[in-house]
N, C-alpha and C positions, 0 to 999 in steps of 0.2 A: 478452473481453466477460464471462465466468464469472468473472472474477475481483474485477472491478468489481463484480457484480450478487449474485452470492448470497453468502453468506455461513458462515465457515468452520465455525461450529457445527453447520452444515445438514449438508455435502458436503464432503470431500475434494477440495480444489482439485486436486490435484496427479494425482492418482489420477484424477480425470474428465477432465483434461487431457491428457495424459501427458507433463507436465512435470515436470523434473526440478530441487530445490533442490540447490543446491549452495554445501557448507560454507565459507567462507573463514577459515583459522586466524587468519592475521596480522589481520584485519579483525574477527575473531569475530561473524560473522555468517554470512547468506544470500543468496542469487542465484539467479535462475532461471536453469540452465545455458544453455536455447535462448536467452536476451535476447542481441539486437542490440549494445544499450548497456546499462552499469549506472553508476550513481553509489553510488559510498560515500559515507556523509556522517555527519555526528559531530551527533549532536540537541543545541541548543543551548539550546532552550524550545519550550515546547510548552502547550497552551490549549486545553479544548471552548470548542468552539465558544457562543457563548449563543444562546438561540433565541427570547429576551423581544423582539428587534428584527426578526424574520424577520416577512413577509406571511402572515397566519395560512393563505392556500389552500398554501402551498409546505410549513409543519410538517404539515399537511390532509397534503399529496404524496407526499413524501417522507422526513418523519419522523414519522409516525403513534402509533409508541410512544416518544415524546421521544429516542430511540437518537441523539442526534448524533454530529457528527463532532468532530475533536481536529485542533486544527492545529499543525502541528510547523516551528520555523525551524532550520534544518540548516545544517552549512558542507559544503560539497564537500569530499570529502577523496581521492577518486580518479575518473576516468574510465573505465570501459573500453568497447571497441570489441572486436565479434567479429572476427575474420581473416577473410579473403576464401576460401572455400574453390575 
């Protein structure tokens, strides 16, 4: 829910969590070690969002200082699944 909700300029997600990123060479990226599942995925385009078409009370709501969001279309590129401990 912290992670969703505030934002990373504010707080250290990681740090107020105490969740752990973890590096992946071959992937060059990151992963939250505690996740259940993670998808790798390779960005293939990506887009803000526009906000000229949105109900003016929802940019009122939830984007107040025009901050939108970016949408990104990904290919899958790996699955993983945590082990059963």
């Amino acid at each position: 829910a912290l992670f969703g909700s505030k934002s990373g300029r504010d707080i250290n997600k990681f740090e107020a969590t105490g969740l752990h990123p973890t590096f992946d060479v071959d992937y060059n990226g990151y992963y939250v070690a505690e996740s259940d599942y993670v998808l790798k995925m390779k960005k293939l385009y990506s887009v803000d969002l526009p906000y000229e078409n949105l109900p003016k009370e929802l940019i009122e709501r939830y984007y107040p200082t025009n901050d939108m969001h970016t949408m990104y279309v990904c290919e899958i590129i790996q699955y993983l699944v945590k082990e059963e401990e």
